[in-house]
Every structure is written in structure tokens, then in C-alpha cells.
VEXZAVO-273023 format. One record per residue (C-alpha): residue number from 0; residue in three letters; z, x, y. Coordinates in pm, 1 decimal, padded with zeros to 6 digits. Last residue first. Layout:
<resi->NUM resn->ALA up->Z east->X north->Y>
...
% end
This chain:
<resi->211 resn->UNK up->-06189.1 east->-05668.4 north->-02287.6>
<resi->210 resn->UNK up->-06428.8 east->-05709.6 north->-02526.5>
<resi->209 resn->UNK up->-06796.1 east->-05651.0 north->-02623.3>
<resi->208 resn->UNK up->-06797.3 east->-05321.4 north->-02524.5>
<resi->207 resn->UNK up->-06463.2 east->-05228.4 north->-02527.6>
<resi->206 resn->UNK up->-06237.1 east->-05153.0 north->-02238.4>
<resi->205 resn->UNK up->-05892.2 east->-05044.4 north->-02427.1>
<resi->204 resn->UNK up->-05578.2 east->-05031.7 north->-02155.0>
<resi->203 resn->UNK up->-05329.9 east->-04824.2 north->-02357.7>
<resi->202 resn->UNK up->-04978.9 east->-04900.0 north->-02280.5>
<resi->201 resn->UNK up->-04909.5 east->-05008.9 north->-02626.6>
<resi->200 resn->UNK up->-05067.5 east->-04693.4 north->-02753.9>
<resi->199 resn->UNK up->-04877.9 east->-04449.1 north->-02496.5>
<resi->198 resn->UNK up->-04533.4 east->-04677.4 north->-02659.1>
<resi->197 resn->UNK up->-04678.9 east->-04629.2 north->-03018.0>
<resi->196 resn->UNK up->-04685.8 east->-04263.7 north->-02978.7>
<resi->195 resn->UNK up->-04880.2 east->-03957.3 north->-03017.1>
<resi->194 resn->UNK up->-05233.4 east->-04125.2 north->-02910.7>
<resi->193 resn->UNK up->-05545.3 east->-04169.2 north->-03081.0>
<resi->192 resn->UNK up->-05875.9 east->-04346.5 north->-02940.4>
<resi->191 resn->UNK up->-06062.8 east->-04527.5 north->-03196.4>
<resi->190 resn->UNK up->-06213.1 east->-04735.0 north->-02921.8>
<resi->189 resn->UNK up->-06089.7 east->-05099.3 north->-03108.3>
<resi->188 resn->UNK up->-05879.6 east->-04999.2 north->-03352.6>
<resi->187 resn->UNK up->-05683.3 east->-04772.5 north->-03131.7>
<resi->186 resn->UNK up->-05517.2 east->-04496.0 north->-03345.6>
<resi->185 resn->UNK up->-05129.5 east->-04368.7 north->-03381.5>
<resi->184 resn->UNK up->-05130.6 east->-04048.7 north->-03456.1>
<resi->183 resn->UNK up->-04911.8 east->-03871.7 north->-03731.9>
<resi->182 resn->UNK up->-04660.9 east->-03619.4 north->-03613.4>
<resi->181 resn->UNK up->-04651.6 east->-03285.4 north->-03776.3>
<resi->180 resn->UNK up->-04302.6 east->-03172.6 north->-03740.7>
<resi->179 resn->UNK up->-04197.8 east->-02849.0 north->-03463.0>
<resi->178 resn->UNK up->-04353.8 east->-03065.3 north->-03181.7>
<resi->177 resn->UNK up->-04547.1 east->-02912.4 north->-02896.0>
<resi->176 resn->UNK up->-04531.7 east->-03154.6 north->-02647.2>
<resi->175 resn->UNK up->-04743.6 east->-03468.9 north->-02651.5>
<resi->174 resn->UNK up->-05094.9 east->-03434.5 north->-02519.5>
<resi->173 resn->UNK up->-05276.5 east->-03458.4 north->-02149.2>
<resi->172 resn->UNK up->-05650.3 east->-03407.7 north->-02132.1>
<resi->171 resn->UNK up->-05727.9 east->-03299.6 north->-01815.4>
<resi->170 resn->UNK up->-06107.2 east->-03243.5 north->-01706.8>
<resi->169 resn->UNK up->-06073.4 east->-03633.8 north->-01566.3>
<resi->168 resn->UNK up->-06266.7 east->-03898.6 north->-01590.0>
<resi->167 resn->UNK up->-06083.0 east->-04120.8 north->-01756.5>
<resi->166 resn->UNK up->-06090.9 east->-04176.3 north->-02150.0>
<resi->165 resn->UNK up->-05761.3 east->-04068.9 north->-02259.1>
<resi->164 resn->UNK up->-05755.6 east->-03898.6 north->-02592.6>
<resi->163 resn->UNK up->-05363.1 east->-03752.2 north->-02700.5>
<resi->162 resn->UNK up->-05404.4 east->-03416.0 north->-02814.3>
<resi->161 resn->UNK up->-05192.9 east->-03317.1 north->-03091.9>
<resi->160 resn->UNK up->-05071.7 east->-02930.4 north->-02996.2>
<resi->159 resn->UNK up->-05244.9 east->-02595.0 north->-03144.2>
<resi->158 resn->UNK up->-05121.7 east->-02418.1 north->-02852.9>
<resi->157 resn->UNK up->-05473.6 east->-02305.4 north->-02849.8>
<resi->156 resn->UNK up->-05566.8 east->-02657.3 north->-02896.0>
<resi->155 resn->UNK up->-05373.0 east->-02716.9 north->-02592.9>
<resi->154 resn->UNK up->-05508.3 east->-02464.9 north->-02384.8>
<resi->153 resn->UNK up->-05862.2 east->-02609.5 north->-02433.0>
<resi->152 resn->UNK up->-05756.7 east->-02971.4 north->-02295.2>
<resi->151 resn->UNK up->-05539.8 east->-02872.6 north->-02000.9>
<resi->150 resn->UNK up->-05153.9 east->-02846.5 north->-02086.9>
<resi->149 resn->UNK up->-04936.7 east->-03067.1 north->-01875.4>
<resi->148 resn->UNK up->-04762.0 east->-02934.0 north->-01541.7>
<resi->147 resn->UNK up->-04522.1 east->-03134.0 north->-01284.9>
<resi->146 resn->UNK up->-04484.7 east->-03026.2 north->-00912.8>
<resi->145 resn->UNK up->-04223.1 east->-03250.5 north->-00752.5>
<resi->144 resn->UNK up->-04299.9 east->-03438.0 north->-00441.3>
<resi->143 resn->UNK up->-04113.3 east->-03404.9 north->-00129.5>
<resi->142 resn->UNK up->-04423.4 east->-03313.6 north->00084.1>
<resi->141 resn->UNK up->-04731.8 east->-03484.2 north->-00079.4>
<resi->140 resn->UNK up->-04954.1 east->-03296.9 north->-00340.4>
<resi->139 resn->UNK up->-05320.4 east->-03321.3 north->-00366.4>
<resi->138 resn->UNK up->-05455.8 east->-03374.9 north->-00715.9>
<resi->137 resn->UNK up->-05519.9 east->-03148.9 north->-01011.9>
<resi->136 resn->UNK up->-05313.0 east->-02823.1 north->-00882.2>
<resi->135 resn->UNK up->-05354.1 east->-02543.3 north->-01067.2>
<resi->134 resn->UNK up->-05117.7 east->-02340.2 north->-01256.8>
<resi->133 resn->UNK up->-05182.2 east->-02022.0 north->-01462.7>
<resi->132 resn->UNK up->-05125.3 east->-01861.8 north->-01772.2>
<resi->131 resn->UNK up->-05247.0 east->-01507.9 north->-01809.5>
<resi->130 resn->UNK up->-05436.6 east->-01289.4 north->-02128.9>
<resi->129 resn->UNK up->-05763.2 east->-01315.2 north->-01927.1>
<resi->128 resn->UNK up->-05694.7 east->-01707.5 north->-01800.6>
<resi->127 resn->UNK up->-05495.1 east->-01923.1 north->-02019.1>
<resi->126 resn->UNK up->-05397.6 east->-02290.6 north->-01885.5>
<resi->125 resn->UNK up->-05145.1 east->-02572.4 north->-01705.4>
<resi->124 resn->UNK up->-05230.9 east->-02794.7 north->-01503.4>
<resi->123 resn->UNK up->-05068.1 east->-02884.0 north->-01206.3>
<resi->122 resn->UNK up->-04989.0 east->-03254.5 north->-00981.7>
<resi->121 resn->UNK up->-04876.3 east->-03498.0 north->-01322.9>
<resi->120 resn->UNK up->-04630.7 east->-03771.9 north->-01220.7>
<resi->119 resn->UNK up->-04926.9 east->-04043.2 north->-01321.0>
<resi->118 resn->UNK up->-05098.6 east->-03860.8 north->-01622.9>
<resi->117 resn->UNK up->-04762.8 east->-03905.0 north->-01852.0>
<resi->116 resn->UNK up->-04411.9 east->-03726.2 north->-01856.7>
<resi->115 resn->UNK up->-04502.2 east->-03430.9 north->-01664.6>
<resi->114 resn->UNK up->-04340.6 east->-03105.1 north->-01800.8>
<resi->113 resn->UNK up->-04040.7 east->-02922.3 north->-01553.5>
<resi->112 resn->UNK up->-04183.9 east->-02635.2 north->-01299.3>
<resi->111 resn->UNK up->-03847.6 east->-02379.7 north->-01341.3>
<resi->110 resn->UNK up->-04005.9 east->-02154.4 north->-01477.8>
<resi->109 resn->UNK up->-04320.4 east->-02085.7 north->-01250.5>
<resi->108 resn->UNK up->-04046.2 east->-01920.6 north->-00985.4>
<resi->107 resn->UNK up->-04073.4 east->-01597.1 north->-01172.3>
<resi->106 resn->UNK up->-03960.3 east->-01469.9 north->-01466.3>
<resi->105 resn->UNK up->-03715.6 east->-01222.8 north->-01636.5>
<resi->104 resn->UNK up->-03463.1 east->-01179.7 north->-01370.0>
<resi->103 resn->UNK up->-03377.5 east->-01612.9 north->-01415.7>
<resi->102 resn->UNK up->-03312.9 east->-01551.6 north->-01736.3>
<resi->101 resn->UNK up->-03462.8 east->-01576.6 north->-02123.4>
<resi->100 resn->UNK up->-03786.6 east->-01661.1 north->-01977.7>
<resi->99 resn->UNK up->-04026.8 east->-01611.8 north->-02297.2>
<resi->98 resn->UNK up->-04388.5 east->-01628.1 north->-02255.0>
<resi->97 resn->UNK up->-04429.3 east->-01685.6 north->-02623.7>
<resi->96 resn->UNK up->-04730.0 east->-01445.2 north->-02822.2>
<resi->95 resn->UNK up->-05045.6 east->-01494.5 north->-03018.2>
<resi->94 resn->UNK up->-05176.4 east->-01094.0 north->-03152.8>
<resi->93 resn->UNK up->-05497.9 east->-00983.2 north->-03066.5>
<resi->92 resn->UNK up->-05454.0 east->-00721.5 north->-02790.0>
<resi->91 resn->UNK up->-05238.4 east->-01086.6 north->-02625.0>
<resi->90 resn->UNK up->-05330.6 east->-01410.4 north->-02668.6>
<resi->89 resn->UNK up->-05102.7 east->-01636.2 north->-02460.4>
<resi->88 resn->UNK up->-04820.6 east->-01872.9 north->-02540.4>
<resi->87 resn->UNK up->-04667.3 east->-02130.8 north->-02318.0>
<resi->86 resn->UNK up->-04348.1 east->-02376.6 north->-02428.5>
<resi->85 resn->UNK up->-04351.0 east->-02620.5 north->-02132.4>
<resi->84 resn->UNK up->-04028.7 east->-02745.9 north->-01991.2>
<resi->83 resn->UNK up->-03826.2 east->-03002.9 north->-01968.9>
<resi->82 resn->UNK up->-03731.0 east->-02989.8 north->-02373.8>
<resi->81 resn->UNK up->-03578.1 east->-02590.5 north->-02231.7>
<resi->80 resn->UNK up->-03605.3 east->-02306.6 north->-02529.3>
<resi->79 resn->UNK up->-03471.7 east->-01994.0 north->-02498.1>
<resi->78 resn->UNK up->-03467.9 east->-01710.5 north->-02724.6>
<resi->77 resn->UNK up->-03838.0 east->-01818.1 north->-02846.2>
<resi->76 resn->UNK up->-04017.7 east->-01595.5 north->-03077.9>
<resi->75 resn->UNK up->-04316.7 east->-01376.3 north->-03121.0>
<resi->74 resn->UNK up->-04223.2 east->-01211.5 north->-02751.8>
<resi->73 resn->UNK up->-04413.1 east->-01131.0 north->-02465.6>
<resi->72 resn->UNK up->-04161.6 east->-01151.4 north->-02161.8>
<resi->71 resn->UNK up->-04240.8 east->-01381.2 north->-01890.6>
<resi->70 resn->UNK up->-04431.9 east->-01403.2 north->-01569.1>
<resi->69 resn->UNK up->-04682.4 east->-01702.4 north->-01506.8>
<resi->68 resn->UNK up->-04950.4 east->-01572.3 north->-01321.3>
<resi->67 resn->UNK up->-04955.8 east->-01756.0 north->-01106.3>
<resi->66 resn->UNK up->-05054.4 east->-02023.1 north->-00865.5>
<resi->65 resn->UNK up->-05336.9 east->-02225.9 north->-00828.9>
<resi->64 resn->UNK up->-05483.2 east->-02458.9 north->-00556.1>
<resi->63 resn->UNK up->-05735.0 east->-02683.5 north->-00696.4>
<resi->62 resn->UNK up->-05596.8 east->-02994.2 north->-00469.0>
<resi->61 resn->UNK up->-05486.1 east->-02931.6 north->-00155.3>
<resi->60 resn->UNK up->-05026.1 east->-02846.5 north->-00114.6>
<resi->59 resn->UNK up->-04899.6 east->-03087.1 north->00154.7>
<resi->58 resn->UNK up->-04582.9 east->-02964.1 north->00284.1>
<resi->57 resn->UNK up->-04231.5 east->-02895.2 north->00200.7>
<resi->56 resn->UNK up->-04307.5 east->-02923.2 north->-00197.2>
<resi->55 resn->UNK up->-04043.9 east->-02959.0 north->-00449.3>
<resi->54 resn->UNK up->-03989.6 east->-02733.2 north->-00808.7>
<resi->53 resn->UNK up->-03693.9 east->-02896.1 north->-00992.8>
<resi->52 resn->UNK up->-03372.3 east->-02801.9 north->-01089.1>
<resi->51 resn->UNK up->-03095.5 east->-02883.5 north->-01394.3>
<resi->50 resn->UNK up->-02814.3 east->-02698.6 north->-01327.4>
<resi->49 resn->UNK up->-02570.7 east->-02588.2 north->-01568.4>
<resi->48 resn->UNK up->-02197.5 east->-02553.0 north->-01441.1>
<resi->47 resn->UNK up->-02056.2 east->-02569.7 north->-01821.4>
<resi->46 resn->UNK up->-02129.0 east->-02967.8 north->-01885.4>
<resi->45 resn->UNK up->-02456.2 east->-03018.3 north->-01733.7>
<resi->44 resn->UNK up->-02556.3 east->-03099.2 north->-01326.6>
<resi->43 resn->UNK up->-02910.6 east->-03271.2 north->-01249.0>
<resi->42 resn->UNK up->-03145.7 east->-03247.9 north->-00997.9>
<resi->41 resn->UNK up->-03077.6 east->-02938.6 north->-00777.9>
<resi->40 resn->UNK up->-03370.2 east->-02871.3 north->-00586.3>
<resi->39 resn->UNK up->-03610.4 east->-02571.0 north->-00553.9>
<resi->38 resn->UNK up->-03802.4 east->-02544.0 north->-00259.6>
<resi->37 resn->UNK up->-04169.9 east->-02461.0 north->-00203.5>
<resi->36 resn->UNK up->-04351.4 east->-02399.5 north->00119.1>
<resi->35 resn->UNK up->-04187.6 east->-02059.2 north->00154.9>
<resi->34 resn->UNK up->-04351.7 east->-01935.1 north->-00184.7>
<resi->33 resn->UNK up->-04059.9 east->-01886.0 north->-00498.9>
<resi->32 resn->UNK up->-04064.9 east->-01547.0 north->-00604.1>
<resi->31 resn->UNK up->-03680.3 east->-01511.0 north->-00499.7>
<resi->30 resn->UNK up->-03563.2 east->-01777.2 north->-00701.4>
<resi->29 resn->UNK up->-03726.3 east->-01565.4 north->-01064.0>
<resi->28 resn->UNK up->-03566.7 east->-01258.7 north->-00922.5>
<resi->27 resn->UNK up->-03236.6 east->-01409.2 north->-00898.7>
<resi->26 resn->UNK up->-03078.3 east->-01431.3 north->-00537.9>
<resi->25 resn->UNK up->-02820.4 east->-01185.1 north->-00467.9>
<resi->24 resn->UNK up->-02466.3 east->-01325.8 north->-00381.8>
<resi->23 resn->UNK up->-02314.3 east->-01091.4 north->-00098.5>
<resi->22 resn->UNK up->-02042.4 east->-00898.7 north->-00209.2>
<resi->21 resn->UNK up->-01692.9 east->-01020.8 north->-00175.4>
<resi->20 resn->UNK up->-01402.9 east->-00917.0 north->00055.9>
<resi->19 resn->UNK up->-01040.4 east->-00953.3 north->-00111.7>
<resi->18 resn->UNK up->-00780.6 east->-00949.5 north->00133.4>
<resi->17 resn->UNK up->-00504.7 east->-00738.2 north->-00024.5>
<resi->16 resn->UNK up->-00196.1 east->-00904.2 north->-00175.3>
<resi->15 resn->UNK up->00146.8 east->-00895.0 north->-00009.1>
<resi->14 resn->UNK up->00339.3 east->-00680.2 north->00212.1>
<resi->13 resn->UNK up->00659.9 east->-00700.1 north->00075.5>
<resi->12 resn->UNK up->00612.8 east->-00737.3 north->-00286.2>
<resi->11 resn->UNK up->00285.5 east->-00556.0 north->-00276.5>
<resi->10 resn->UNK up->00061.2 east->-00671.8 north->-00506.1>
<resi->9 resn->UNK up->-00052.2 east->-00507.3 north->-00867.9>
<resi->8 resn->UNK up->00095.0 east->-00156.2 north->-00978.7>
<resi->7 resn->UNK up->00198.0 east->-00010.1 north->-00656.8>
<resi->6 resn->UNK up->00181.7 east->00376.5 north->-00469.3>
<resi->5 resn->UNK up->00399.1 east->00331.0 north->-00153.8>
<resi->4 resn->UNK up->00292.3 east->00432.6 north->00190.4>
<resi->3 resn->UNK up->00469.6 east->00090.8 north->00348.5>
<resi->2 resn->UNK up->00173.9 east->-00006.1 north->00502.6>
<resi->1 resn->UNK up->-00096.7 east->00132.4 north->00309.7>
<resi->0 resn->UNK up->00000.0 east->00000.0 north->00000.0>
% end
């Protein structure tokens, strides 16, 4: 203790404890990556502290903008695995690899862009470009807005997922996350069009040729 000159194990009985200053908190790499007219929000808080965020825009992002490359560790196995997000592979000297994103210092902002839940809430796609996955934009996106990614339609047969047929016009062809079972289809009997689940099949508007 500096006051009284005395050498202490612990506090000071007479002069107390010291005032403990703290280091500034440094941002993870992954947050710092994120561009200034993004924001990450806070969506969701789990048992243990665990936030759930989301990827926001703070202005109007145009269509066919992309972003990436996604950065992750090459690895033939996942050591963390989100049901939000997208699992992403790439081809890599030959060999199929994860983009793993065990922590926040191991990516970039890209992994923390949750999966859209049908065509609707979908703004990016997501595909392989030269051994890279990358996110473009497939619609223009409003300030406040989350960014959402799907596969596009050649990425997921390389991720070797169950494409679900939607016939829009539209160089998106959305499909049911990878699933670790082999789910059947369920089939239109009028178009023939196949889809993951019964609720996408219920929901299904079928324009036939001789019926509606």
C-alpha cells in the first residue's frame, strides 16, 4: 500500500481496496469487418448471456450488390453449427471443405447474416465463386431491414441440398436447409413441382393449364 508503505496480501485494512481501471473492450474481428452502412442488432438473448443478432441496413443497399468473400476456416468438419445460419462449403485444390466460424476472430461480419425462411424475407444469395462464397443482393434493400441469404440454384446442388422448384422468374431457386436425413419430397400432382414440406406444398399456388 502506498499510503501506509506496507507490503499486503489482498486489501488494505485501513486504506482499502485499489481502484480497479479496466482495459478498453476490443471489438471482435468478425464485428469490426462490418461496412458503416450495416449494423448488427441484438435480437434475441439465450440462457448463458448468448446473443442472438442480426445483420440491419442504415440505408438503402441496390440490388446486385455483393459482398464477400465469406471468411472462415477450411475444415472437413463443423465445430460450430448455428440452425439460423447457412452451413457453406467450397471446393478447395480438390478436396470439399466447411467454412467454419468457430468465433467471432475467425470470420468476418458474413456470419452473423441468419437463413431466409421462404422467398419473401430473402434480400442475398448465397454462392461459390473461384474457391469463395459470396453474397449478392437479389432485390433492393430498405433501411431497417434484415439481410437474409438462401443458396442459389447451382450452389445448392453443390451442397448437395433438396431443391424445392418454384416456378417464378427468378435465377434463385430457394431449398430446405441442409438436412443430416434424406427427406422425401412432397410433389404437386398437378405441375409436378416438389417441395420439402407439406406446409411450402399447401401454400403452393399451382396455375395449370386447364385449371386454376
Amino acid at each position: 500500500c502506498e499510503d501506509c508503505g506496507k507490503s499486503l496480501v489482498g486489501e488494505c485494512k485501513l486504506h482499502g481496496p485499489l481502484i480497479r481501471a479496466k482495459d478498453r473492450v476490443i471489438p471482435s474481428r468478425a464485428r469490426l469487418t462490418l461496412p458503416h452502412y450495416l449494423t448488427l442488432r441484438v435480437l434475441e438473448l439465450r440462457a448463458g448471456n448468448q446473443q442472438i443478432l442480426g445483420v440491419f441496413a442504415k440505408k438503402v443497399i441496390q440490388k446486385r450488390t455483393q459482398f464477400g468473400p465469406y471468411v472462415g476456416q477450411l475444415s472437413t468438419k463443423l465445430t460450430r453449427y448455428d440452425e439460423s445460419r447457412l452451413v457453406l462449403q467450397v471446393l478447395k485444390d480438390g478436396g470439399k471443405y466447411f467454412l467454419d466460424t468457430p468465433n467471432e476472430d475467425c470470420g468476418n461480419w458474413m456470419m452473423f447474416v441468419r437463413l431466409a425462411r421462404n422467398q419473401e424475407e430473402q434480400t442475398l444469395v448465397a454462392y461459390q465463386h473461384c474457391g469463395e462464397v459470396y453474397f449478392t443482393t437479389v432485390k433492393p434493400i430498405e433501411p431497417h431491414t434484415e439481410l437474409k441469404v438462401w443458396y442459389a440454384a447451382d450452389y445448392a446442388k453443390f451442397m448437395e441440398g433438396s431443391a424445392v422448384f418454384i416456378k417464378e422468374e427468378s435465377d434463385v431457386c430457394p431449398l430446405p436447409p441442409v438436412a443430416k436425413e434424406p427427406v422425401d419430397p412432397w410433389t404437386c400432382s398437378s405441375c409436378r413441382s416438389t417441395f420439402a414440406t407439406f406446409a411450402l406444398l399447401e401454400s403452393h399456388q399451382c396455375i395449370h393449364k386447364d385449371r386454376v
